[in-house]
C-alpha positions as CSV (number, residue, x, y, z in Angstrom):
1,X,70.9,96.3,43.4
2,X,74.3,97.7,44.1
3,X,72.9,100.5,46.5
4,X,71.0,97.8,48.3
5,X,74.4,95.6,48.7
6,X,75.8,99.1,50.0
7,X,73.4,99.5,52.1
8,X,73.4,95.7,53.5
9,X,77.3,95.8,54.1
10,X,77.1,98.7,55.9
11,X,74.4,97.8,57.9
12,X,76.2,94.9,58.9
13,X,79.4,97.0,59.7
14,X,77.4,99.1,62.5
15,X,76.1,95.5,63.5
16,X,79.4,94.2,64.2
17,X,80.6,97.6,65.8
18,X,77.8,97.2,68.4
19,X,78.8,93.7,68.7
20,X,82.2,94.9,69.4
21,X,81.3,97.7,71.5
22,X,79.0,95.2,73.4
23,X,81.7,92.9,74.6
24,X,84.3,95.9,75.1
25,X,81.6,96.9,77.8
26,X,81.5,93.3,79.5
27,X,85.0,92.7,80.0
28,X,85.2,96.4,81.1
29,X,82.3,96.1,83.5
30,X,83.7,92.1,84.7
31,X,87.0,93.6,86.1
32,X,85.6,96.4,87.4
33,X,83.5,94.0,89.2
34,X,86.3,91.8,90.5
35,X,88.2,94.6,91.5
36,X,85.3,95.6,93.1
37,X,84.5,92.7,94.8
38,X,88.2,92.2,96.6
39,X,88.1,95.8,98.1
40,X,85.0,94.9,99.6
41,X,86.6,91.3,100.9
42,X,89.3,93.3,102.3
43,X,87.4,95.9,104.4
44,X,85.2,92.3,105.8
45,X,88.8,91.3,107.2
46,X,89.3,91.7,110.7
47,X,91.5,94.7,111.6
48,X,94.2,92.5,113.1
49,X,94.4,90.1,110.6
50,X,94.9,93.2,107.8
51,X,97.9,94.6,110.4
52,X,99.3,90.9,110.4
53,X,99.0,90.7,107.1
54,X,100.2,94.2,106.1
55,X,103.7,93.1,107.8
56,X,103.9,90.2,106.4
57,X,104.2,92.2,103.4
58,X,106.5,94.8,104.5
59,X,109.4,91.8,105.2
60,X,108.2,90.0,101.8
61,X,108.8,93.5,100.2
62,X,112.3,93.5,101.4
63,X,114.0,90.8,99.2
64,X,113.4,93.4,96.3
65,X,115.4,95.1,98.7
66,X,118.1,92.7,99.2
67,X,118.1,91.8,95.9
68,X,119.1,95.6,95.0
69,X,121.9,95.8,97.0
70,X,123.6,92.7,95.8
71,X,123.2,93.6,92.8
72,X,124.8,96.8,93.9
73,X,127.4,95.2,95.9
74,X,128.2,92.8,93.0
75,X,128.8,95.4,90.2
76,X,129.6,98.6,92.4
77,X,133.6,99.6,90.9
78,X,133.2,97.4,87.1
79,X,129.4,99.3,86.2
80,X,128.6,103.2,86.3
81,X,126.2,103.4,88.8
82,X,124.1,105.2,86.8
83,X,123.8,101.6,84.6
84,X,123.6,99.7,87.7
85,X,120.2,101.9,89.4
86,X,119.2,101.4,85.9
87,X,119.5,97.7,86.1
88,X,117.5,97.3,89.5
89,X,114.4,97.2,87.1
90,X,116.1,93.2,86.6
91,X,115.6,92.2,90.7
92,X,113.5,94.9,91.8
93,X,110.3,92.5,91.0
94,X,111.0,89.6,93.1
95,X,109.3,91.0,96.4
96,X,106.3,92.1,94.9
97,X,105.8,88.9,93.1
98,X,105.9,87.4,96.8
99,X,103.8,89.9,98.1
100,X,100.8,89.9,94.9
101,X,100.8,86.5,94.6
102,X,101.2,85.3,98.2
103,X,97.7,87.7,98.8
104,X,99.8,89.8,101.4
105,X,98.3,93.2,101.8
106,X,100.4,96.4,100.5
107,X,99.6,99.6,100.3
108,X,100.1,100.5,97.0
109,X,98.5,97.5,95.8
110,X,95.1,98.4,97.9
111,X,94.8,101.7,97.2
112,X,92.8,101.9,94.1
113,X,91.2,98.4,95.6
114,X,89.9,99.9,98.2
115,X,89.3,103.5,96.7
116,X,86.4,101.5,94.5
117,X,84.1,100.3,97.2
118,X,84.2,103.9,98.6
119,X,83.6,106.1,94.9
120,X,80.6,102.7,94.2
121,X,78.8,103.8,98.0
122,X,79.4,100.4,99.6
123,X,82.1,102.3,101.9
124,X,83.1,105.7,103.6
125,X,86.3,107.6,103.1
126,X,87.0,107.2,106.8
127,X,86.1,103.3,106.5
128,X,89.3,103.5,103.6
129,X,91.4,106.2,105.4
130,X,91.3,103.4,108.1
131,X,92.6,100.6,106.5
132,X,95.2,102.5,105.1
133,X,96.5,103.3,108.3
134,X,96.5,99.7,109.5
135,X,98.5,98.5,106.0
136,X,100.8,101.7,105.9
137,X,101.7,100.7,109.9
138,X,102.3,96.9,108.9
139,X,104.3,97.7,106.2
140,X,106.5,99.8,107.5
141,X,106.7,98.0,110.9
142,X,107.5,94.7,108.7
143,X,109.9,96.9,106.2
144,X,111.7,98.0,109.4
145,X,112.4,94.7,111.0
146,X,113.3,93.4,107.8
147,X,116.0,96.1,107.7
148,X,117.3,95.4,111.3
149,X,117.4,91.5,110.6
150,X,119.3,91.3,107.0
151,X,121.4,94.5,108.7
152,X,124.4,92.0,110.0
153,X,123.2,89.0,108.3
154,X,124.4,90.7,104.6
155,X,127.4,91.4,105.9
156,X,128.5,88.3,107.3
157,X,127.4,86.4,104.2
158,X,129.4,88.6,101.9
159,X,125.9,89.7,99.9
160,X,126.4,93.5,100.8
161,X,128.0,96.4,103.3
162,X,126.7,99.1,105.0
163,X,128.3,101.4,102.5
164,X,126.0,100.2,99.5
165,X,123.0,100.5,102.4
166,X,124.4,104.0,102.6
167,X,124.1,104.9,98.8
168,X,121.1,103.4,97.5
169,X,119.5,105.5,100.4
170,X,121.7,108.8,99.3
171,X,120.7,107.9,95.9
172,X,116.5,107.4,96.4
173,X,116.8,110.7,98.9
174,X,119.0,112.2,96.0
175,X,115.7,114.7,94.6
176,X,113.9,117.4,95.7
177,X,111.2,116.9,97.6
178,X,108.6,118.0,94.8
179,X,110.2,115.3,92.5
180,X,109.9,112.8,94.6
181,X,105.8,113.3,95.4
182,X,105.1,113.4,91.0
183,X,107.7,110.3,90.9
184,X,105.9,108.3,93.7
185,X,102.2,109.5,91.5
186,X,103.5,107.8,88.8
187,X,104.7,104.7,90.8
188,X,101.5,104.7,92.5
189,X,99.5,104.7,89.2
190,X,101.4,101.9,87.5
191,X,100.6,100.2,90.8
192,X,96.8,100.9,90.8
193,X,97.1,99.8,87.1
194,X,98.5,96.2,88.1
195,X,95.4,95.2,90.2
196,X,93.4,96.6,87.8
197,X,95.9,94.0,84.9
198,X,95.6,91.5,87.5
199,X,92.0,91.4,87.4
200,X,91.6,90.9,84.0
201,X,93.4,87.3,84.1
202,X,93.7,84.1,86.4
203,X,96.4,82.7,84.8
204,X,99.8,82.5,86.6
205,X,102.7,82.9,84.3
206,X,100.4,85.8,83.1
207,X,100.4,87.1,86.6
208,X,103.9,86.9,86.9
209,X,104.9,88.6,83.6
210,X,101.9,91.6,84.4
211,X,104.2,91.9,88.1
212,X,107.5,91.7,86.4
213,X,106.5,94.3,83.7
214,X,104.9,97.0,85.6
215,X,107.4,96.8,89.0
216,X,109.9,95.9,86.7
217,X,109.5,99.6,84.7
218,X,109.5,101.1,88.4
219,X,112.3,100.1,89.5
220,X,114.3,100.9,86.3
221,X,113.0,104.2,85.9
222,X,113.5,105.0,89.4
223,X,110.2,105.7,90.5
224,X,109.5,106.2,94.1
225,X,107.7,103.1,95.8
226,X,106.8,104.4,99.7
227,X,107.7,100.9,101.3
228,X,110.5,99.9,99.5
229,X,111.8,103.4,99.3
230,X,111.1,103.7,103.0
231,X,113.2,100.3,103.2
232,X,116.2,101.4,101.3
233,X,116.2,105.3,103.2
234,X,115.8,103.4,106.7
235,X,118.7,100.6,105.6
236,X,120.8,104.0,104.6
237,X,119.7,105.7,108.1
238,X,120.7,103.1,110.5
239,X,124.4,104.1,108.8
240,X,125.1,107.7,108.0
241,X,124.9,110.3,110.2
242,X,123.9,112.5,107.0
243,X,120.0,111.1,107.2
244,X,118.3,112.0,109.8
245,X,114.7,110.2,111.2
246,X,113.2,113.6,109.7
247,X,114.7,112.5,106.4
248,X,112.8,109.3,107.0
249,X,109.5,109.9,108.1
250,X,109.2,112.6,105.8
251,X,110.2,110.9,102.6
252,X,107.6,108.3,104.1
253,X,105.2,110.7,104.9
254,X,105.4,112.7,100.8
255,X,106.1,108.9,99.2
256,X,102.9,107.5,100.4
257,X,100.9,110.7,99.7
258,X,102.0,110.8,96.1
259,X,101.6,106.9,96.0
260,X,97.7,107.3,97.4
261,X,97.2,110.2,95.0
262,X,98.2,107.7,91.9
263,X,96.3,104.7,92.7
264,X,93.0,105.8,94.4
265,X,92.4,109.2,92.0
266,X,94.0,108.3,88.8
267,X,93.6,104.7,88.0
268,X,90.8,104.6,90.8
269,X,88.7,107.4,90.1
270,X,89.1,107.9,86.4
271,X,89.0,104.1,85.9
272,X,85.2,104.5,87.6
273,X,84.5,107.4,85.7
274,X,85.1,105.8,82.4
275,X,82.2,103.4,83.9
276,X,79.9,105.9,84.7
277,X,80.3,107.7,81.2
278,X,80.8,105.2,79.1
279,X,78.6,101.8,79.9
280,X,75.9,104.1,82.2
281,X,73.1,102.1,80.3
282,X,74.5,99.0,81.9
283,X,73.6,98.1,85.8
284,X,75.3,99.2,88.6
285,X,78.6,97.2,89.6
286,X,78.0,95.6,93.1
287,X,76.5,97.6,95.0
């Protein structure tokens, strides 16, 4: 009697593990799905209308960049700067909470988006490598102007100087150029992981906490974001004759490639992956 009880408890213990491995796979396979599902909206979108939209981003981007500076401006002489680029993490989220929520397209936010369609065969790489081009030329055209506009504006309002512009350039140019491509991976990774955490709720405040939380650790730890690093190394550019354009384009150029290589292969390729391994018994996603 008592080995049949055994035997009844445990079957019902590998009942409930199936159970639980069951619904693990649905939610799993459901994101995927949405995730899915908005890279393939995006590449449907006319080309100007990403490029319009892509620079829209690139000047929504740029209160984190204000909001940095001030912040800067307001503690610079009474903080160690060390604490204060510490405390970024505070402000940095603002623009991206404009930028996510307000649908506006950035690159690090659509690389692991649109990586998906491409690794599901919907889309080609050149189809992707495409619309990268388009949101990496809006955001930086939008980042730019952004830059020129708040350049005389700060001033005049008292909210920073051109010497904080200066060092929180200095300061993101401050690393060897090796260091900055592994630091802008792990940016771009924590960024291909926030669409993925996006995905996986439609509630708001959620939304906002998910953006606040994973930007938030960015910009605290210091990790290299290609369009608001470009923003801060452009601000610092337009006022020391130390940065060159070189300096520029080519932080922009290895911050953008480490970015890429975070959210389309790591979260985007291994997040697939552990599809394909794990839940191959259930039916292909979308295609």
């Amino acid at each position: 009697m008592k080995e049949e009880n055994k035997d009844q408890q445990e079957h019902q213990k590998d009942l409930e593990e199936i159970s639980n491995n069951l619904e693990q796979s649905k939610g799993y396979t459901e994101i995927l799905s949405r995730v899915i599902h908005e890279g393939e909206a995006i590449f449907k979108i006319k080309k100007k209308a990403i490029f319009f939209s892509a620079s829209i981003a690139g000047l929504e981007i740029g209160f984190s960049y204000v909001m940095i500076c001030a912040l800067f401006f307001l503690l610079q002489g009474s903080v160690d700067d060390i604490v204060i680029f510490r405390m970024f993490g505070l402000v940095y989220p603002l623009g991206f909470i404009l930028v996510v929520l307000g649908k506006s397209a950035l690159f690090t936010e659509q690389t692991s988006v649109l990586a998906l369609p491409v690794l599901n065969g919907q889309r080609s790489i050149w189809e992707m490598l495409q619309i990268w081009g388009i949101v990496i030329l809006g955001n930086v055209v939008g980042g730019i102007v952004f830059v020129l506009s708040i350049n005389t504006l700060a001033s005049e309002l008292g909210i920073f100087n051109p010497e904080v512009m200066i060092a929180i350039g200095s300061h993101v140019l401050g690393h060897d150029y090796w260091l900055i491509l592994l630091s802008a991976i792990l940016a771009g990774w924590l960024m291909g992981l926030l669409t993925w955490l996006m995905n996986s709720t439609t509630e708001i405040l959620t939304r906002i906490v998910i953006i606040t939380m994973i930007t938030g650790t960015i910009g605290f730890l210091g990790f290299h974001h290609s369009i608001v690093g470009s923003i801060e190394v452009f601000g610092a550019f337009l006022h020391s004759s130390d940065i060159a354009l070189t300096d520029y384009l080519l932080f922009l150029l290895i911050a953008l490639i480490g970015n890429g290589i975070g959210g389309a292969i790591v979260v985007g390729l291994f997040k697939y992956r552990v599809f394909e391994y794990n839940y191959s018994a259930e039916p292909e996603v979308d295609r």
